[in-house]
C-alpha positions in Angstrom: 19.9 7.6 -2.5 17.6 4.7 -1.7 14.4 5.2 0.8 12.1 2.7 2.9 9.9 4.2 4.5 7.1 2.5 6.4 2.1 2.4 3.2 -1.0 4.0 -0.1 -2.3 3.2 0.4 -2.3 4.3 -0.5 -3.7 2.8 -2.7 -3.6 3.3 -5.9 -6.1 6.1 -7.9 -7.7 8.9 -5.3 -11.6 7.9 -5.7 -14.0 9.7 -3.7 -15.5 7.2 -0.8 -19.1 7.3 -1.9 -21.5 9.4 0.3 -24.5 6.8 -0.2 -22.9 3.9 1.0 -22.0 5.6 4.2 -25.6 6.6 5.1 -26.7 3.5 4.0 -24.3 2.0 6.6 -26.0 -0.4 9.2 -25.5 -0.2 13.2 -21.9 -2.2 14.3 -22.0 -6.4 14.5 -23.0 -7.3 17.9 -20.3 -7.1 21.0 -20.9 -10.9 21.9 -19.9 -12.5 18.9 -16.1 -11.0 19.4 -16.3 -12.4 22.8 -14.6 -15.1 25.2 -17.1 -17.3 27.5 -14.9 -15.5 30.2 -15.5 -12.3 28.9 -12.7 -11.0 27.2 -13.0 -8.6 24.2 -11.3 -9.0 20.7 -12.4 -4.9 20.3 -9.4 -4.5 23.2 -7.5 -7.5 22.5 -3.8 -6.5 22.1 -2.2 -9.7 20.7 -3.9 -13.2 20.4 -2.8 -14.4 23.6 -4.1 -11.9 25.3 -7.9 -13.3 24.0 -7.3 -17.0 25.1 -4.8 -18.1 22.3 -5.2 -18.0 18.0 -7.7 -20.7 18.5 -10.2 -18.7 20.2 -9.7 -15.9 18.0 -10.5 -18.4 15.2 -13.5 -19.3 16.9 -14.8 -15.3 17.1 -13.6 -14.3 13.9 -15.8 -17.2 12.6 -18.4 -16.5 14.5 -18.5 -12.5 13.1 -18.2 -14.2 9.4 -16.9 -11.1 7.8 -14.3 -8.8 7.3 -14.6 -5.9 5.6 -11.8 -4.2 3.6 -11.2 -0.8 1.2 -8.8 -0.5 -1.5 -7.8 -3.2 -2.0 -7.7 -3.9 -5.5 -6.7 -7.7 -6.1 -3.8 -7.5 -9.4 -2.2 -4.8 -6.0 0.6 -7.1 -4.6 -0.9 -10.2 -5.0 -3.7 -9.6 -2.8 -6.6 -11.5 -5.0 -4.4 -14.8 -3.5 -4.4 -13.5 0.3 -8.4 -12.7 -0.1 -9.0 -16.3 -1.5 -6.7 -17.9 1.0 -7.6 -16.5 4.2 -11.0 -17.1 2.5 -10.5 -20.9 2.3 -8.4 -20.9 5.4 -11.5 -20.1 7.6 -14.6 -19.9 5.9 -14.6 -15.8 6.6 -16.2 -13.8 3.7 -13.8 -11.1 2.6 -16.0 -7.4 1.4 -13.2 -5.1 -0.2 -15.1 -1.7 -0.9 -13.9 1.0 -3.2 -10.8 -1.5 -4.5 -9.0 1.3 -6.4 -9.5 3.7 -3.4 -6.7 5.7 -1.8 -5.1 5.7 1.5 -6.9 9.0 2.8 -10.4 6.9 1.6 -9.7 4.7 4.0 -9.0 7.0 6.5 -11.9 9.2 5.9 -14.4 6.3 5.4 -13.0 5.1 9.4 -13.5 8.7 10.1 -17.1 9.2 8.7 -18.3 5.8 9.6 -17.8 5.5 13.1 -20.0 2.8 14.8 -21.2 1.9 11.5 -20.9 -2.2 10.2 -19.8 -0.9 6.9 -16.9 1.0 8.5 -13.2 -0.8 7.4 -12.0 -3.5 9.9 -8.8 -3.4 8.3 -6.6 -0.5 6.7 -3.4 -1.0 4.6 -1.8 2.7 4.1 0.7 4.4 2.9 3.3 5.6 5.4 2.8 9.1 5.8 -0.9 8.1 6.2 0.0 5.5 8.9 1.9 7.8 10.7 -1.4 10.4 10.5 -4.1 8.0 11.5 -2.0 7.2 14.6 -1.6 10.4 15.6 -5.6 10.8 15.0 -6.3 8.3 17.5 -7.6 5.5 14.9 -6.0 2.5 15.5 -6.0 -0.2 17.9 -2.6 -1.5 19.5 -2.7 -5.4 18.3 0.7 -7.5 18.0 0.3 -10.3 15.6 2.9 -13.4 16.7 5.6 -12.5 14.6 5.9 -9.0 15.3 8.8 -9.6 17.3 10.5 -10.6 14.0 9.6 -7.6 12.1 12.4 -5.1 11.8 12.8 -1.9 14.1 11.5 1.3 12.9 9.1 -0.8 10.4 6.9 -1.0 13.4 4.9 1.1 16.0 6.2 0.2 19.5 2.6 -0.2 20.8 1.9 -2.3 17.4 -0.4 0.1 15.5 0.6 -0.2 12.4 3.6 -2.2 10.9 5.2 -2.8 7.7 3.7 -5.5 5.5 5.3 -5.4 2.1 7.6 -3.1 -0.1 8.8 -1.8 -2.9 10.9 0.5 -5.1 9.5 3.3 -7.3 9.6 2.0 -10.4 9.2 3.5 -14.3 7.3 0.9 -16.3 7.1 1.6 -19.8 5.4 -0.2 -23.1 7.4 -0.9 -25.5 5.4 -1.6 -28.4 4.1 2.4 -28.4 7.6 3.7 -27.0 10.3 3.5 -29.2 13.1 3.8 -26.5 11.6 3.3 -22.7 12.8 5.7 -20.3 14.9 4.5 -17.6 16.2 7.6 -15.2 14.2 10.1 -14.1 16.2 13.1 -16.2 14.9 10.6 -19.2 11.5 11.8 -18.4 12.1 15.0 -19.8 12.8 14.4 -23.2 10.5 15.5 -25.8 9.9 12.5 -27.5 7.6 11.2 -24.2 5.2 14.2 -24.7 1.6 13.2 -23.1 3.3 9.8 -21.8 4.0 10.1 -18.1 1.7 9.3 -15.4 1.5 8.5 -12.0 -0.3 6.1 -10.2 -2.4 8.5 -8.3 -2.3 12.0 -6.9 0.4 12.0 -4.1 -2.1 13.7 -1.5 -3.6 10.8 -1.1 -1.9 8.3 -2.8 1.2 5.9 -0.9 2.6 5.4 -4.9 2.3 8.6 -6.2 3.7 10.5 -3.0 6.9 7.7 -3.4 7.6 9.1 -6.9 7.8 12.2 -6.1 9.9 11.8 -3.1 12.0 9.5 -5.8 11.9 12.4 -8.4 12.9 14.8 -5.3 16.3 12.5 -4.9 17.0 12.7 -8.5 16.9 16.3 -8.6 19.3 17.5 -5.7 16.2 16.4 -3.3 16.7 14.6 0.2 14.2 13.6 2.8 13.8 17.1 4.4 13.3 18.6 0.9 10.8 17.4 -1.2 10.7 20.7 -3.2 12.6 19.4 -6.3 10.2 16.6 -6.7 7.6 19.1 -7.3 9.6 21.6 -9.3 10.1 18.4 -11.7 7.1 17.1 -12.0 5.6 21.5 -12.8 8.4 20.6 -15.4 6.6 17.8 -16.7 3.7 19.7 -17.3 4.8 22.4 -18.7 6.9 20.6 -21.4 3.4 18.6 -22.3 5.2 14.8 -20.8 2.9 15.0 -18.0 -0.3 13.1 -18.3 -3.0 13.9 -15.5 -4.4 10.6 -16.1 -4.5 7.9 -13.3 -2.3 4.5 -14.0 -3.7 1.3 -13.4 -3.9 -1.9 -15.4 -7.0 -0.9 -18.0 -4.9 2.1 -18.8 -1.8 0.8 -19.5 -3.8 -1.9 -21.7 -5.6 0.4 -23.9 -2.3 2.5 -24.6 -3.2 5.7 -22.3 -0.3 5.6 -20.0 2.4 4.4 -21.7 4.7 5.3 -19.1 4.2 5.2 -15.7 6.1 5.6 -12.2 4.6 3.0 -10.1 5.9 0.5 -7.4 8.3 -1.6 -9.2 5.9 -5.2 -7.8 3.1 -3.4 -10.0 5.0 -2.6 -12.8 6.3 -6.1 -12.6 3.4 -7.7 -12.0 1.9 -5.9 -14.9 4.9 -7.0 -17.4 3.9 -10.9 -16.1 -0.2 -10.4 -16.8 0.4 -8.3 -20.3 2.6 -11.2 -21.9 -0.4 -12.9 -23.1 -2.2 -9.9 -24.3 0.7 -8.9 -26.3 2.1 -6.0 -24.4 5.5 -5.6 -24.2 6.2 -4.0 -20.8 9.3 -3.0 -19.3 10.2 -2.8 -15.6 13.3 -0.1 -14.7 14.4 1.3 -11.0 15.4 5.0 -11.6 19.4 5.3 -10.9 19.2 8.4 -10.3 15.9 8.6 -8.0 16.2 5.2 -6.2 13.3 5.3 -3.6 11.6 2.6 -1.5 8.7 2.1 0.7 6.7 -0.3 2.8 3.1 -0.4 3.2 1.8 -0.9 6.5 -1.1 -2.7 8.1 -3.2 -2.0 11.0 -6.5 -2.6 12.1 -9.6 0.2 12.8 -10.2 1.3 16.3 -14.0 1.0 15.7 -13.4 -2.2 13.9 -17.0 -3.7 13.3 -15.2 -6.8 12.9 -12.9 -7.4 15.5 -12.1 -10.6 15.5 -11.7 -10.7 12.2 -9.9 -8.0 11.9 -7.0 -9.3 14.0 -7.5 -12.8 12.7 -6.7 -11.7 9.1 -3.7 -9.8 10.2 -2.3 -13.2 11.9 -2.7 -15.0 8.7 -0.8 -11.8 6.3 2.2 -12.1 9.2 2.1 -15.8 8.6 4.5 -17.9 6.2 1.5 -18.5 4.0 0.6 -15.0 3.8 3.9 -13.3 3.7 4.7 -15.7 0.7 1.8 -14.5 -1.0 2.8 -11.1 -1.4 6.7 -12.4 -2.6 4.6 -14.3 -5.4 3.3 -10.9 -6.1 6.8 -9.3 -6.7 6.5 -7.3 -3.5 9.2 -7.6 -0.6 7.5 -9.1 2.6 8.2 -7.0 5.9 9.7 -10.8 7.0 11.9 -11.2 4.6 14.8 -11.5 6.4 13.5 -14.0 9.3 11.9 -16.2 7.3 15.0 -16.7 4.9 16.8 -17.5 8.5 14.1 -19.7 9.1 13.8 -21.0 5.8 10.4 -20.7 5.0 11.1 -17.8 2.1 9.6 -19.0 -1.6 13.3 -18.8 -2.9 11.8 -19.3 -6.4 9.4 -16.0 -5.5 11.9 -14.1 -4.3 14.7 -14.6 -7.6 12.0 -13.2 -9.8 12.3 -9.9 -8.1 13.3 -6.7 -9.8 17.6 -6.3 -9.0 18.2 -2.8 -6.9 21.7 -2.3 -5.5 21.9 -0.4 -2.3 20.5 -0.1 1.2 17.3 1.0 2.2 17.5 4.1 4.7 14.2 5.4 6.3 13.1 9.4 6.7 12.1 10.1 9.9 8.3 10.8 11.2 8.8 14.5 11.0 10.5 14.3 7.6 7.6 12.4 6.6 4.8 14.8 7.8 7.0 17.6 6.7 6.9 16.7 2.8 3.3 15.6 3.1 2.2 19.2 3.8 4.7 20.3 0.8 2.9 18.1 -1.2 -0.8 19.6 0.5 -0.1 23.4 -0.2 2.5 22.7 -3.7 0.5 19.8 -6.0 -2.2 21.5 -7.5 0.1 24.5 -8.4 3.0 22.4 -9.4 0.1 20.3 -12.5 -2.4 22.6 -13.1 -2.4 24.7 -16.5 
């Protein structure tokens, strides 16, 4: 079974945001310099029409100079090109906080920095965590220009949050310390991967790690209302010693600590492109038997300190230039489809991604929230011991 849903976030590892920096925290940017001359506000300003036109917006976003980020680390998807282009683009300083943060850092640094200037402008989540800072009240409704083009159900109707990029869960393994890299899930389980298998996170507030266990879930008799199996596997894991509690990321898989790991398959492959010349030999494998897909989504802070900015920076990730960005960075753009129509896909980008038969199918809202309370009362159980 193969599933899209709508980002973790999550990002990647589950770091704590730091207490000091939020007292620290300044009062929020001035009101006038996310202004119109006639008085409009880029704070309430639900597409860039409806602040004069992108030119204006431009103008305000310039004027605030910054936009401030979390988590988002720049070998993730590609996005150390998309900070130095919208960078060069318009002369707007990007500040990414807490780069290896988590989806729920995001949310709880909007959440405990409310009126603050150090308080995120922008948030890119994990679905489930999307979905949750919706219902919470955090977002702002903004339509960038081309959210007519982005797919149904990979979008909030009032345009809170929509899909940016996506992947499939992935199992990257290094093939110079494993003698025969693991390529289903039901592989995972062998003995000879003892103290080998992580995850890119814990999956209460990680967008990657709660992905592979919904993609463990399908492989073991799972489905979207039943998320159970992927924790019964992953207890299985431990208890057979395969199970690694020990966060993947790029130094890890360097120095030999996570020899395996479940991770989006544009990270895995991006890591197999940046370990060539170090002499790592890593290899990139979508489960058969647990095929699982997601999108991140985007969407800007209610109490964005930044406004402007804020809704500047998602015009440029929805534009040609941006969307292309993430391709190069072995993730599948949210306007994939239309701009292939249109012809402005990087064809070479997009033959250099990882092959996955299938289509996509999405679990609902409620299946969503459903396994992300499984996850909330069953993951600490399920690995500890």
């Amino acid at each position: 079974m193969t599933v899209f849903l709508p980002r973790t976030a999550v990002l990647t590892g589950g770091f704590a945001v730091a207490a000091a920096l939020a007292l620290s925290a300044c009062g929020a940017a001035p009101d006038n310099a996310s202004s119109t001359a006639d008085g409009g506000s880029a704070a309430t300003a639900t597409s860039a029409a409806d602040f004069g036109g992108l030119d204006a917006l431009v103008k305000a976003a310039k004027k605030e100079g910054t936009l401030h980020a979390f988590a988002l680390p720049r070998d993730w998807a590609n996005y150390g090109a998309l900070i130095d282009g919208f960078k060069k683009k318009y002369g707007i300083r990007v500040e990414v906080e807490n780069p290896d943060g988590s989806s729920q850092d995001e949310i709880n640094a909007v959440t405990s920095r409310k009126g603050q200037d150090r308080a995120p402008d922008v948030l890119d989540l994990g679905s489930s965590f999307a979905l949750s800072a919706a219902q919470q009240g955090l977002l702002a409704p903004y339509k960038v220009a081309a959210f007519g083009d982005i797919p149904e159900g990979q979008k909030d109707p009032k345009g809170q949050w929509y899909n940016d990029y996506g992947g499939y869960i992935s199992i990257g393994c290094d093939a110079g310390r494993v003698k025969t890299c693991p390529t289903t899930f039901k592989d995972l389980l062998k003995p000879q991967y003892k103290g080998q298998v992580a995850l890119n996170g814990n999956p209460t507030k990680s967008g990657s790690a709660f992905g592979g266990v919904y993609a463990a879930a399908l492989a073991d008799g799972g489905s979207f209302d039943d998320i159970q199996p992927g924790l019964d596997f992953f207890a299985k894991l431990k208890k057979n010693g395969n199970y690694t509690p020990v966060e993947s990321t790029p130094a890890t898989v360097e120095k030999g600590e996570t020899p395996i790991s479940i991770d989006w398959d544009y990270l895995n492959a991006g890591y197999a492109d940046e370990f060539t010349s170090k002499g790592v030999d890593w290899k990139v494998s979508v489960p058969s038997d647990g095929t699982f897909s997601q999108y991140y989504s985007q969407a800007i802070n209610k109490g964005a300190p930044h406004p402007a900015a804020a809704r500047l920076w998602q015009e440029y990730l929805y534009s040609a230039e941006g969307q292309n960005l993430w391709l190069k960075g072995f993730a599948r753009p949210a306007l994939m489809t239309a701009m292939e129509k249109a012809g402005t896909l990087d064809k070479t980008a997009a033959a250099k991604l990882p092959q996955v038969s299938g289509t996509p199918s999405f679990p609902t809202e409620a299946q969503q929230s459903k396994a992300k309370g499984v996850l909330a009362q069953g993951w600490g159980k399920a690995v500890s011991g």
